[in-house]
C-alpha positions as CSV (number, residue, x, y, z in Angstrom):
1,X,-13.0,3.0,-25.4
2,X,-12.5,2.6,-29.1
3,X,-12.1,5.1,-32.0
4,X,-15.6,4.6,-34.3
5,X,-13.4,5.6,-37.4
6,X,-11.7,2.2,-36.6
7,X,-12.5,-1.3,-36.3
8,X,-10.0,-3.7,-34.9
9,X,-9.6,-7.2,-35.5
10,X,-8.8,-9.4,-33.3
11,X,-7.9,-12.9,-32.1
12,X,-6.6,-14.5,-28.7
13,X,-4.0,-17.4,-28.2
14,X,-3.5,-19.8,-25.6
15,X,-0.2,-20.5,-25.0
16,X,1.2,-22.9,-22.5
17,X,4.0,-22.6,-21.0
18,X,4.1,-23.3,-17.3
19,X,-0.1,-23.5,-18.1
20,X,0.3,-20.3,-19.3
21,X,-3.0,-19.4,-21.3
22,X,-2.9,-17.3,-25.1
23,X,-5.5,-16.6,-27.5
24,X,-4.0,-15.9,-30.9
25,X,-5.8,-13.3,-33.1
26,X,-5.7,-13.5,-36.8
27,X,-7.8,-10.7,-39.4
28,X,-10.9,-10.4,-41.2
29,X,-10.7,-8.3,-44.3
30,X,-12.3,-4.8,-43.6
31,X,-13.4,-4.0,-46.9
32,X,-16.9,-3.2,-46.5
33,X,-16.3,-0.4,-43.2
34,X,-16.7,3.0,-43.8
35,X,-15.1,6.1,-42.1
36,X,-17.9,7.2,-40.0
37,X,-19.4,10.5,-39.9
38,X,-18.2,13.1,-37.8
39,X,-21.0,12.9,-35.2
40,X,-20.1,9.3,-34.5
41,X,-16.5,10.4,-33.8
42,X,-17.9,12.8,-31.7
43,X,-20.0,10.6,-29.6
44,X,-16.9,8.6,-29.3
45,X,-15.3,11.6,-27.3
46,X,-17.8,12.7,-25.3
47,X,-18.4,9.1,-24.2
48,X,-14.5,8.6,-23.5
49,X,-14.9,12.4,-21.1
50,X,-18.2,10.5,-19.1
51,X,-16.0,7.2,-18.7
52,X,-13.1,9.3,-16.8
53,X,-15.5,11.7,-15.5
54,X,-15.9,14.9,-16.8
55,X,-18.6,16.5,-18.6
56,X,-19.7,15.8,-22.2
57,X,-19.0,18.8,-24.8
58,X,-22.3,20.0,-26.1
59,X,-20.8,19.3,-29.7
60,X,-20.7,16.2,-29.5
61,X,-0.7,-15.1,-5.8
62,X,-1.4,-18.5,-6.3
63,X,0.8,-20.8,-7.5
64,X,-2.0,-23.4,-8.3
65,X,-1.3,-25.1,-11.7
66,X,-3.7,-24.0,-14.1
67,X,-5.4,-27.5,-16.5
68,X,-3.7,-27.7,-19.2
69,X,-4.7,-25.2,-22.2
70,X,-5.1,-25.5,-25.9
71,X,-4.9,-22.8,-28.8
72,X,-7.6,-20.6,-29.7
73,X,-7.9,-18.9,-33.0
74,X,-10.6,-16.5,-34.0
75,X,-11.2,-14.4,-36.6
76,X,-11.3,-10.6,-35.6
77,X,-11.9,-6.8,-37.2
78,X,-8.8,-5.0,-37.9
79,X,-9.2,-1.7,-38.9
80,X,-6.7,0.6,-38.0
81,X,-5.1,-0.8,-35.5
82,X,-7.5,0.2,-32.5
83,X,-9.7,-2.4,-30.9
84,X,-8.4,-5.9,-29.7
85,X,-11.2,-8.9,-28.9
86,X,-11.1,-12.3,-28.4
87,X,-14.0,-15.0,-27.7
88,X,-15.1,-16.9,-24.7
89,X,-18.7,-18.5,-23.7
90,X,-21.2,-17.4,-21.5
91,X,-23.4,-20.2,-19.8
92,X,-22.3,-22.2,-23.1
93,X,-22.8,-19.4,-25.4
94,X,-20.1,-17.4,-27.8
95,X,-19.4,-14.3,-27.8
96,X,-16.8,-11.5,-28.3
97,X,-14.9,-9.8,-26.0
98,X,-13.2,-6.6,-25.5
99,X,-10.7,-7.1,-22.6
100,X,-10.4,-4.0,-21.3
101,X,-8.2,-3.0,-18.3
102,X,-9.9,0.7,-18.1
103,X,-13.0,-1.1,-16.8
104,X,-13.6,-3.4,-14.3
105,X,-17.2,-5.3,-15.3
106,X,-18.0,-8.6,-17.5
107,X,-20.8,-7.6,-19.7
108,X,-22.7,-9.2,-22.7
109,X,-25.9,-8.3,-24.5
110,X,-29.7,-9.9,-23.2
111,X,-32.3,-11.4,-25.3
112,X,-33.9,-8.0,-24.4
113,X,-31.7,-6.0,-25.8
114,X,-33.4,-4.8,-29.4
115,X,-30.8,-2.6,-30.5
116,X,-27.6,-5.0,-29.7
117,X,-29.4,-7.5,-31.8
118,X,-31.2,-5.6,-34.8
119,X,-29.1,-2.6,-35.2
120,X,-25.6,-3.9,-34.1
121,X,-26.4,-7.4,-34.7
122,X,-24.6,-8.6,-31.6
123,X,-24.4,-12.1,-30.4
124,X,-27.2,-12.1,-27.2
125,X,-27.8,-14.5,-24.3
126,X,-30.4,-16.3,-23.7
127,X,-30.8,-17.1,-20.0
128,X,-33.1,-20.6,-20.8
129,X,-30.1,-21.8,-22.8
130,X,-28.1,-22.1,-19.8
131,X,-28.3,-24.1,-16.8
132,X,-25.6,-22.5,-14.7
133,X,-27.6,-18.9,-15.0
134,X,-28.6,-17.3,-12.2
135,X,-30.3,-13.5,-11.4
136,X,-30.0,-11.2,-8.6
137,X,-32.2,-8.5,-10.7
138,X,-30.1,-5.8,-9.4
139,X,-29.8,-3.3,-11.9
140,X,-26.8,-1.5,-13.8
141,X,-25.4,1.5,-15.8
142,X,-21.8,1.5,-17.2
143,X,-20.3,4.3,-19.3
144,X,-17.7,3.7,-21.9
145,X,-16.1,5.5,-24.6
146,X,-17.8,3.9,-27.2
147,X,-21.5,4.6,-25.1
148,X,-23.8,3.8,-22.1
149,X,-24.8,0.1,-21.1
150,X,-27.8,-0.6,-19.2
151,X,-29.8,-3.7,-17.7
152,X,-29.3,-6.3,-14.8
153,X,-27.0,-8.3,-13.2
154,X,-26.7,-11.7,-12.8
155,X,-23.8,-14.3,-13.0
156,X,-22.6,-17.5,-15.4
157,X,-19.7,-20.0,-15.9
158,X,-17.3,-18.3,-18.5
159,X,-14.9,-20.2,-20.5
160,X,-11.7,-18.9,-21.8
161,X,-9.9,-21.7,-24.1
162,X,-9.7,-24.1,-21.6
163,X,-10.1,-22.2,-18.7
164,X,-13.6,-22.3,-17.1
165,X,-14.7,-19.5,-14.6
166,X,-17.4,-20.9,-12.3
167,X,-20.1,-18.6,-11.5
168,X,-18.7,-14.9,-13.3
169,X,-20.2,-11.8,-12.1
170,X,-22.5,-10.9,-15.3
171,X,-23.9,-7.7,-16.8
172,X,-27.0,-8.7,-19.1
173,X,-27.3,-5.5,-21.4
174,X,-30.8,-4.8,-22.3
175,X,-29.8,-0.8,-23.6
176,X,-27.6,0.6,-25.3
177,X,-26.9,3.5,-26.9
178,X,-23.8,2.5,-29.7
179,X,-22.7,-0.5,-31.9
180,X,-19.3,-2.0,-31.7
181,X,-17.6,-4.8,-33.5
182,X,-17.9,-7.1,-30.3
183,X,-20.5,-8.2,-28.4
184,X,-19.6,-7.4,-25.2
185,X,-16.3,-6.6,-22.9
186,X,-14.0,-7.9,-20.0
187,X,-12.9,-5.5,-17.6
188,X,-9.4,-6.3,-16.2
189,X,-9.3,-3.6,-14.0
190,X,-9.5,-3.3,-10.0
191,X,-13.1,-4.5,-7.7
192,X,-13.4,-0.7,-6.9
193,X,-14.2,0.0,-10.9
194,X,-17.1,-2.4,-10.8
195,X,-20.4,-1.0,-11.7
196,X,-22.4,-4.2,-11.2
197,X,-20.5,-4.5,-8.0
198,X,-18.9,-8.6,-9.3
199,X,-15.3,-9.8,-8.9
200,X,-13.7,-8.7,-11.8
201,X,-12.8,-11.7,-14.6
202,X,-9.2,-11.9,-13.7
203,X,-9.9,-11.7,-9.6
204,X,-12.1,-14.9,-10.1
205,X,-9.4,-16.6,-12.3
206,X,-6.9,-16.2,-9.0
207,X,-9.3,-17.1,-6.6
208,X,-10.1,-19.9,-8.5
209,X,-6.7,-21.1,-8.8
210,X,-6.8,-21.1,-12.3
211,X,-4.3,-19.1,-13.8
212,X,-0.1,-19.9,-12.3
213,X,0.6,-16.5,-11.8
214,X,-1.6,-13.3,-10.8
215,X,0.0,-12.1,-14.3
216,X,-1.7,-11.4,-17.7
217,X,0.1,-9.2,-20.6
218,X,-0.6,-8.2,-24.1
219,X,1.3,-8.7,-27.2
220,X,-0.7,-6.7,-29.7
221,X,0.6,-6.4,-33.5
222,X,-0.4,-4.3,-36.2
223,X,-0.8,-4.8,-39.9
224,X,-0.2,-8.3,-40.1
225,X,-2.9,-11.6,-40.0
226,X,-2.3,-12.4,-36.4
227,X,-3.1,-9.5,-34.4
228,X,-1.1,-10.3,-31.1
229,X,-2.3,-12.0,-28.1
230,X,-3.5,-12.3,-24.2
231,X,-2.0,-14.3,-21.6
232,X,-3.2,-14.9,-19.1
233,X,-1.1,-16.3,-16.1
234,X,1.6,-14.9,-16.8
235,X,4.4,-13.6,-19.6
236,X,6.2,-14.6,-22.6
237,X,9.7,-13.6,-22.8
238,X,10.2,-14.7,-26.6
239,X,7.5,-11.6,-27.2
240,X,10.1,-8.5,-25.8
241,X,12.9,-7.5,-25.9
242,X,15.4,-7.5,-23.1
243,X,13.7,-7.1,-19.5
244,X,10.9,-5.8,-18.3
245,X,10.6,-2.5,-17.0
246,X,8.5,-2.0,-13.7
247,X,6.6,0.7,-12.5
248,X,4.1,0.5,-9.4
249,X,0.5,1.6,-9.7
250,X,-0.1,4.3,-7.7
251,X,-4.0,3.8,-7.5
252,X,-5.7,0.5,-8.0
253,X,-8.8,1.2,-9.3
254,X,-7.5,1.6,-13.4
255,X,-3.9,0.8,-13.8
256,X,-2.8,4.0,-12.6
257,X,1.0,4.8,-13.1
258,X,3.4,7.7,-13.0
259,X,4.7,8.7,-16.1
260,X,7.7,10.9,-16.3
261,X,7.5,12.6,-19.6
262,X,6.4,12.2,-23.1
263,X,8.3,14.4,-25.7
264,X,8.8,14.6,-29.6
265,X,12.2,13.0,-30.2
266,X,14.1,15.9,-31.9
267,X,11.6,19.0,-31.2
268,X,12.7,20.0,-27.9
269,X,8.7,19.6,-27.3
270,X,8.3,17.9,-23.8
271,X,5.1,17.0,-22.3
272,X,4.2,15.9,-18.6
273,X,7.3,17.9,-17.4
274,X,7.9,16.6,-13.7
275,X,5.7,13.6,-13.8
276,X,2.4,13.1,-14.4
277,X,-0.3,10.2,-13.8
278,X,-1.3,8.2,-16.5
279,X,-3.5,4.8,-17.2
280,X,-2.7,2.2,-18.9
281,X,-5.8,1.1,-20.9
282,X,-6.1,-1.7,-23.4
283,X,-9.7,-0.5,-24.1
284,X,-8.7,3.0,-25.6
285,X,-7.5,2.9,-29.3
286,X,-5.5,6.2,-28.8
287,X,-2.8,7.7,-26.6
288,X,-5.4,10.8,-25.1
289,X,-4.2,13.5,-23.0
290,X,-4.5,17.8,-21.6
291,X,-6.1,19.7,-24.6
292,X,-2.8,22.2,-24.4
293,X,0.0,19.2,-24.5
294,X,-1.4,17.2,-27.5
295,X,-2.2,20.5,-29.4
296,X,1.6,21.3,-28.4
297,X,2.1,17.7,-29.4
298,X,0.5,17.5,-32.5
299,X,2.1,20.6,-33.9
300,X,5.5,19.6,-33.3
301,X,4.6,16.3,-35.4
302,X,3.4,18.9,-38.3
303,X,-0.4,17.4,-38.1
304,X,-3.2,19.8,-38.5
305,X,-6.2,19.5,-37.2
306,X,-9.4,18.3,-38.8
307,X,-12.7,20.1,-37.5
308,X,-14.7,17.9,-39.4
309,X,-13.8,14.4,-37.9
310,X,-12.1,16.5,-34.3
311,X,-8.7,14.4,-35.3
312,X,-4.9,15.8,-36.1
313,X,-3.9,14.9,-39.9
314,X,-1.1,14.6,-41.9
315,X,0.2,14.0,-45.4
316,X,0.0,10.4,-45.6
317,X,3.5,10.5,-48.2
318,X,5.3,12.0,-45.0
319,X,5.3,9.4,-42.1
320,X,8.4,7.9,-42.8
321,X,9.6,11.6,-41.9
322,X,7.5,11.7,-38.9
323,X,9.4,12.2,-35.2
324,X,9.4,9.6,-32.9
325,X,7.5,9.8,-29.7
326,X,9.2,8.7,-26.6
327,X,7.7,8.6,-22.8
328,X,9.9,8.3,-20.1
329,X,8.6,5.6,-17.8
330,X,10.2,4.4,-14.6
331,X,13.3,6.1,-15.9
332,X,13.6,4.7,-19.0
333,X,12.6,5.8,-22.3
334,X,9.9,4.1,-24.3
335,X,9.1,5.2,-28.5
336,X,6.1,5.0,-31.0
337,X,7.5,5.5,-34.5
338,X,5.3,7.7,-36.9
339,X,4.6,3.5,-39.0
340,X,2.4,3.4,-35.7
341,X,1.4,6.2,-34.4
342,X,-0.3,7.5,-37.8
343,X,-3.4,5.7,-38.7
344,X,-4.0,5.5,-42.3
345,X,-7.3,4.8,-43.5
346,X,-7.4,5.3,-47.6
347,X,-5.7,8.3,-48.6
348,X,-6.8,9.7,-45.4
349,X,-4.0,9.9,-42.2
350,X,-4.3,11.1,-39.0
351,X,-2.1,10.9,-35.5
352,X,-3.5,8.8,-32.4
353,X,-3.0,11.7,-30.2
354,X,-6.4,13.0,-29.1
355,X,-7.3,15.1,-26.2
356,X,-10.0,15.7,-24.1
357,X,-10.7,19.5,-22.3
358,X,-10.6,19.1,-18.8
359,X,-8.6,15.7,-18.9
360,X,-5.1,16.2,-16.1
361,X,-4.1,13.0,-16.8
362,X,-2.9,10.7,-19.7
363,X,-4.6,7.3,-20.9
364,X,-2.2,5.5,-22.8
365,X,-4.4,3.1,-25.3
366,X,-3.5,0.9,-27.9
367,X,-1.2,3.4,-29.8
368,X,1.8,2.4,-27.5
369,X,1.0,-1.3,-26.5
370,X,0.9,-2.0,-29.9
371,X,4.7,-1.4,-30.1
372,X,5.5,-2.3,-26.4
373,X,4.7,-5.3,-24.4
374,X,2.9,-4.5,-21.3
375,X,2.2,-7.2,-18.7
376,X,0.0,-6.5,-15.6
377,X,0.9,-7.7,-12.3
378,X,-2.3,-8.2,-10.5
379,X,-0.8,-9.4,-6.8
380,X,2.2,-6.6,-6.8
381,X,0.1,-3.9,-8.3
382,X,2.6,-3.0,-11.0
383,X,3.2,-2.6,-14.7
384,X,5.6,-4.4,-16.5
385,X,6.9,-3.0,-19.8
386,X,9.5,-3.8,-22.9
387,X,9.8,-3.0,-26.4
388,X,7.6,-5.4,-28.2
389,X,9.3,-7.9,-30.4
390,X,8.4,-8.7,-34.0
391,X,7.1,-11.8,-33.9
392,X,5.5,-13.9,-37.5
């Protein structure tokens, strides 16, 4: 789910507005991160190919009125632009969360979990701290693109600002097999995704009557101290521009659209002629699609690729003369300019176009939310979309 060459930063804001809940996301500096070697970035792909099912390479609506909410800030990783998490409490306990709408389980690490907590040096939590715990024992194995989760299932209350979710289907992690910035994540997609076989975060905040509307959306920013925001419960029109676009989702498992095209303004390059599904996933730092288009892709951009780290580079001194990238959505055209789509980490720069052999489909990840405001309409099972507006 998120690129290991990056570390993202983030911070949630509740905002009320109709008891409209955001989470606002401000930076921590990044100094002290290194790139990471080439295996890691590796592990990273191979992990993304199990989430969506193929094999690894061998190289590796209720209109209930929500209580009334308060702002949130918290201090997040930011860097390059890739990963967005927020904190909530488990049973009383903090912890950060990736909210991930390519997944559909609530997971965090266990008091058993030796590598979360003296390799990654993850938050963990410990069941006698809590008196609203309880275990079925059932066990579970999630795959992600940043690695595998193991351990059992159980479930908490789970407090988002001032939102409280009674009794949250829980995946206590005793293995893993990575380290992330977070502790652990929030799946916002469909039931059917669940490993640990729980309502999924947002499902419980409907049946609960907790949120207004069956609506959450993301405002995600880059290169700036607040890093964007989550509502949930709804949208906030002073953070697009014009209207939303809507498309349906065509399977509700992930947030599964049709796309109609995605081209290199000015190339005559055009991808995904005809249509072409595509999933809209918050958890994915990186726009990743067919081996042959994002080669196509990449070379009309002028990036070459980088066998070393497996990404597409170019001369840092050149994005301003970058293409834009449009995708047609629901008739309408949407663009990434080169300012976003090219990650720059020192004096190295590289394009957040990947691809993964085998893959038929797109995942659009943080590369295009990050400049378009996406909203999720849980009840109508459709995507809402606008060109993001620059907010201080």
């Amino acid at each position: 789910m998120n690129l290991r060459v990056i570390i993202l930063l983030l911070s949630l804001v509740v905002f009320v507005a109709g008891k409209v809940h955001r989470f606002r996301l401000q930076r921590r500096s990044h100094r002290h991160h290194k790139v990471p070697q080439a295996h890691q970035h590796l592990q990273f792909r191979n992990a993304l190919r199990r989430k969506y099912g193929f094999t690894p390479l061998r190289i590796k609506t209720s209109q209930s009125r929500a209580s009334k909410g308060e702002v949130v800030s918290e201090n997040l990783i930011d860097a390059y632009n890739t990963n967005f998490f927020g904190e909530v409490s488990v049973g009383g306990q903090p912890f950060t969360m990736l909210f991930d709408t390519g997944s559909s389980d609530f997971w965090v690490p266990s008091s058993h979990c030796q590598v979360c907590i003296t390799k990654c040096g993850n938050r963990f939590f410990n069941e006698s701290k809590s008196k609203t715990f309880h275990t079925k024992r059932v066990p579970f194995s999630i795959q992600y693109g940043s690695g595998a989760v193991q351990g059992i299932v159980g479930s908490d209350d789970v407090g988002l600002g001032d939102l409280k979710i009674r009794q949250q289907g829980l995946g206590l992690v005793n293995i893993t097999d990575s380290c992330d910035a977070f502790d652990g994540i929030g799946g916002m997609g469909f039931p059917p995704l669940s490993e640990t076989r729980s309502k999924p975060l947002f499902q419980q905040m409907i049946d609960q009557k907790l949120v207004e509307q069956p609506i959450f959306s993301f405002h995600l920013k880059s290169g700036s101290s607040d890093g964007g925001s989550m509502i949930l419960g709804g949208s906030n029109s002073s953070l697009y521009y014009g209207y939303l676009t809507y498309t349906n989702v065509i399977e509700a498992t992930y947030w599964t659209f049709k796309m109609d095209f995605i081209e290199v303004h000015g190339k005559g390059l055009r991808g995904c002629v005809g249509g072409c599904k595509a999933i809209m996933d918050t958890g994915t730092s990186l726009i990743v699609g067919p081996a042959l288009d994002i080669l196509l892709l990449n070379n009309a951009i002028g990036a070459r690729h980088n066998s070393t780290y497996d990404l597409y580079i170019v001369d840092c001194s050149s994005i301003p003369k970058l293409p834009t990238i449009v995708l047609g959505i629901a008739n309408k055209k949407f663009y990434i300019t080169p300012q976003t789509y090219v990650i720059v980490f020192e004096d190295m720069c590289f394009t957040g176009f990947n691809d993964l052999r085998g893959l038929t489909f797109w995942i659009i990840g943080d590369v295009f939310i990050r400049e378009n405001y996406v909203e999720f309409d849980w009840a109508r099972k459709r995507i809402g979309i606008a060109r993001a507006a620059e907010v201080d």
